[in-house]
Residue, then its C-alpha position, 0 to 999 in steps of 0.5 A: x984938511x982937503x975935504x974940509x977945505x972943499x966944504x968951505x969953498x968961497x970961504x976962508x980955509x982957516x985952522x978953526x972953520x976947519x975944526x968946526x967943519x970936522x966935528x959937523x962931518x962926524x957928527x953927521x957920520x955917526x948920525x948916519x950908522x945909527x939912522x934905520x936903512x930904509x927899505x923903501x920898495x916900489x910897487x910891484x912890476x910884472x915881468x913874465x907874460x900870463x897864460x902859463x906858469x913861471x917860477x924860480x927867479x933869479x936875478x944879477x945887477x951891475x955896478x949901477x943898477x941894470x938888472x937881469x932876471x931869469x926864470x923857467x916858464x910853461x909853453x905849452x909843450x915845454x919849460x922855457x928859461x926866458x930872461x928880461x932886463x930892467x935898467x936903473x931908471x926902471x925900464x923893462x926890456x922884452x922878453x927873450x927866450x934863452x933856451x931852445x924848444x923842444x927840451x924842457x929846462x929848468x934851475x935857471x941861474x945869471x951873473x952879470x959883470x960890472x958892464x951889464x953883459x950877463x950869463x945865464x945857466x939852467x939844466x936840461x931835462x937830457x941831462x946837459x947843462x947849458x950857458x948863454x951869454x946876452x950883451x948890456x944891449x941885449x944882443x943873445x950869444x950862441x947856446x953853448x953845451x957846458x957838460x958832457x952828453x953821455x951822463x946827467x948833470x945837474x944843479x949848475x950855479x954861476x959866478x963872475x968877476x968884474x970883467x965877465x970872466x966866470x966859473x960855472x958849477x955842477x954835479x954829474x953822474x959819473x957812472x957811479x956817483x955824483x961828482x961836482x964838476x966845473x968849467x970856465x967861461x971867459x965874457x967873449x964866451x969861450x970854455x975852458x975845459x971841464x974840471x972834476x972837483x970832489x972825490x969818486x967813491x961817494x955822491x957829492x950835491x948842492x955846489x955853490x962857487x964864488x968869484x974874487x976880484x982876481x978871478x979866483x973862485x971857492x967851491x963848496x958841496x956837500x958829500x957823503x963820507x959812507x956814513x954822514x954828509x960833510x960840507x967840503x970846499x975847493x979853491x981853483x986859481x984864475x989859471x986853472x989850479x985846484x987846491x987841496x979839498x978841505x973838509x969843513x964841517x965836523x963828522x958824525x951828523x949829516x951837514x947840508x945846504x952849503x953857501x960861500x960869500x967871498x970879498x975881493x981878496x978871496x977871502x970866503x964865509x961858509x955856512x951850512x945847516x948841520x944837525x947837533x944831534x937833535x936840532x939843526x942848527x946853522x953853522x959858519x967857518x972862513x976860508x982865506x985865500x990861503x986855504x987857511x981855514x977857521x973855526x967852526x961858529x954856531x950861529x943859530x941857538x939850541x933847542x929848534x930847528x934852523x935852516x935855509x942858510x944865506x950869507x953876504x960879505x962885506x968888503x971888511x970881511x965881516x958877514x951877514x948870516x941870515x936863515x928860517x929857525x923854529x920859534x917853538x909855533x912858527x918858523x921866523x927869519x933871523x940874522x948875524x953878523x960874523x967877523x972875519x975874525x970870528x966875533x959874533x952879533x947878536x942873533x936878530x929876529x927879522x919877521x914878525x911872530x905868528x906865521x911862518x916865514x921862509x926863503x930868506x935871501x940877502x944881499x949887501x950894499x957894495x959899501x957894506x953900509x947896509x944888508x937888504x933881508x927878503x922873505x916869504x911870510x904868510x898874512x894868515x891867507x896868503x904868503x907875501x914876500x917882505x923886506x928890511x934892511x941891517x945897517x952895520x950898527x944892527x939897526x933895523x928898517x920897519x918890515x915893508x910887504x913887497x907882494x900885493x895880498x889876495x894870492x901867494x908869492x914865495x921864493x923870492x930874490x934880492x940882488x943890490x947895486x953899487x949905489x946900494x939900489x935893490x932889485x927884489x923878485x919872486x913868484x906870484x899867482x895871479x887871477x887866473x892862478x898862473x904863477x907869473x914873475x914880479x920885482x920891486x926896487x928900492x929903495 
C-alpha cells in the first residue's frame, strides 16, 4: 500500500485508487519482462594508440558504470600490459603503462571493486605473474611479483569482492607438472601466501575462480586423471581454507575449457566442454556453498561440436549459458539458461546462419533482468563483433553490428554495471593493419 500510496501523492489514498493503482503497476511489470532488451550501443571509440599492435582486451565495470580496460601492445621492442579508464558519462582517461619495459607480457586480466579501484594481472615472458593495483582517480600502485621466480607460471585470472579484496589464480611448473596455484590480495595491496590447489602427479591448466560477496572464491581447472582431462573445483574460505577437490565432470573423455559464475551467497555454476565420444558438447553442474555439488546437464544438442563455454549468474541462482556449436555449415552462438535447481530453457540461436561466429561472452545486469551476448561473426569479408540481449522472459533484442565493417575485429568482451549499462571491447585492424583496441556502450 506504500508504494501505491506514494503514486498517488496529492491525492486522496483511498482502498479503490489503490486497486486500480496496483493492477497499472503489474500491468506495466509484466509489459516490461516481455518487452525486448535493448541493445542499443554507441558508436565505437578507439582506446589503444596506433603504430603497433594490441590484442586481447579485457574489461571490469563498477557499480555505476566506470570502467577499466587492459590489454598487451607492441612497443617496439617489447609487449606492454597498458590500461585506460572510461567513466560512466563516456570520458576516456590516459593511456597508462602497467608493466615494466624490458620484459614482454601478456594474458592480461582486471577486476574492479564497487568503488572504481582496479587490479590488473598479466604473465611475464620469465615465467612470473605480476599484479598492479590502480586507484578510481587513477593513481598506479607498486608492480608487485604474485609467483615464484625459480619456476614458470602461467595464465593468471582475478577476481574481487566488493571491497576490493580478491584472489588471484594460476598454474605453475612444479618440476614435474603443472599445478594451479592461488594467492590473495587484499584492496591496500597486500599478499597472502601462495596456496597449491590441484594435486601433483598430473598437469593441471586453464584456472578459473569467482568471488562471493563474503570473500569466499571457487576454483576450477582441468587436470589430466592418466588418461583423460577431468574438470575439478576448490573452494577456499575468506580465512584462507581450502575445502576438499571435487571432481566434476564424469571420466572416460577429455573435459576442458572450464568456467565458474558464483552470486553473493557463494553458490557457483560450472560449465565445460566435454566430448560425448564423438562430438563435444557443453556441460553444467553447481556447486553450493556447501560444496554440495549437483548433477551434471547437457546443455548443448547432439550430433556437432559445441565449445567456447561462458556462463553468468543471476542474483536468483538461475544461469545464462552461452557457447559457439556447429550447425552443420557454420558455427553459430546459442544460449540457455539453467535453474539452480537444475531446470533447463530452451536452447537459442543468437547469430545469424551463413557464417561463422565465435568468442561468445556474457554478462548480466545486477538485477538479472537481462543477459548482454557479444560476439565475432563474419560479414562474408570481414568478422564484426555483435551484440543482443536475453531478457528473463527469453525475449531477444534485434542482433546490433558494434565494429564498423572494411577490416576484422574479434575477441571481443563485455562487462555490464549495476543500472544494466554495458561496456563491450575487442580488437580491430585498422588502415594501416595494426590491431588497435576499441569499445562501444550501451545501451
Amino acid at each position: 500500500m506504500g508504494i501505491a500510496c506514494e503514486l498517488a501523492r496529492g491525492n486522496t489514498c483511498d482502498p479503490g485508487r489503490i486497486a486500480r493503482l496496483a493492477v497499472l503497476m503489474a500491468a506495466l511489470a509484466a509489459t516490461a519482462a516481455l518487452a525486448p532488451a535493448r541493445a542499443d550501443f554507441g558508436a565505437p571509440v578507439t582506446l589503444s594508440t596506433g603504430g603497433g599492435d594490441a590484442f586481447q582486451p579485457q574489461v571490469a565495470v563498477d557499480r555505476v558504470g566506470n570502467a577499466v580496460v587492459v590489454w598487451p601492445r607492441f612497443d617496439g621492442a617489447n609487449y606492454r600490459i597498458q590500461s585506460r579508464a572510461r567513466s560512466a558519462a563516456g570520458a576516456l582517461g590516459p593511456i597508462q603503462n602497467l608493466s615494466p619495459a624490458g620484459q614482454s607480457a601478456f594474458d592480461a586480466q582486471v577486476a574492479v571493486d564497487a568503488d572504481g579501484d582496479a587490479v590488473a594481472v598479466w604473465a611475464r615472458t620469465d615465467g612470473i605473474i605480476q599484479a598492479r593495483g590502480r586507484s578510481a582517480a587513477g593513481a598506479l600502485g607498486p608492480i608487485q611479483n604474485l609467483s615464484q621466480a625459480d619456476r614458470d607460471a602461467f595464465a593468471p585470472r582475478v577476481a574481487v569482492r566488493g571491497n576490493g579484496n580478491g584472489v588471484v589464480v594460476w598454474y605453475r611448473d612444479d618440476g614435474a607438472n603443472f599445478r594451479i596455484q592461488a594467492r590473495t590480495r587484499i584492496a591496500a595491496g597486500a599478499l597472502g601466501g601462495i596456496q597449491t590447489l590441484s594435486q601433483p602427479g598430473q598437469d593441471a591448466f586453464s584456472p578459473q575462480v569467482a568471488v562471493d560477496a563474503n570473500g569466499n572464491a571457487v576454483v576450477v581447472w582441468f587436470r589430466s586423471d592418466g588418461t583423460n582431462f577431468r574438470i575439478q573445483a576448490r573452494t577456499r574460505s575468506a580465512a584462507g581454507v581450502l575445502g576438499p577437490i571435487r571432481t566434476l565432470s564424469q571420466p572416460g573423455q577429455h573435459a576442458i575449457n572450464p568456467q565458474v559464475a558464483i552470486d553473493a551467497n557463494g553458490n557457483a555454476v560450472v560449465v565445460w566442454s566435454r566430448s560425448d565420444g564423438t562430438r563435444t558438447r557443453i556441460q553444467a553442474r553447481t556447486f553450493s556453498a556447501g560444496s554440495v555439488v549437483g548433477p551434471i546437464r547437457t546443455l548443448s544438442q547432439a550430433g556437432q561440436n559445441a565449445i567456447n563455454p561462458q556462463v553468468a549468474l543471476r542474483p536468483n541462482g538461475n544461469a545464462v549459458v552461452v557457447w559457439s556449436r556447429f550447425d552443420g555449415a557454420n558455427d553459430r552462438i546459442q544460449a540457455r539458461t539453467f535453474s539452480g535447481g537444475g531446470a533447463l530453457g530452451p536452447i537459442r540461436n543468437l547469430s545469424q546462419p551463413g557464417q561463422n561466429a565465435a568468442d561468445p561472452q556474457v554478462a548480466l545486469r545486477r538485477n538479472g533482468d537481462a543477459a548482454v551476448v557479444v560476439w565475432s561473426r563474419s560479414d562474408g569479408t570481414n568478422d564484426r563483433v555483435q551484440a543482443r540481449t536475453l531478457s528473463t522472459a527469453s525475449v531477444l533484442s534485434p542482433i546490433q553490428n558494434l565494429s564498423r565493417p572494411g577490416q576484422n575485429a574479434n575477441v571481443p568482451q563485455v562487462a555490464v554495471d549495476i543500472q544494466g549499462d554495458a561496456l563491450a571491447v575487442w580488437a580491430r585492424l585498422d588502415a594501416a593493419a595494426n590491431s588497435r583496441i576499441q569499445a562501444a556502450a550501451g545501451p
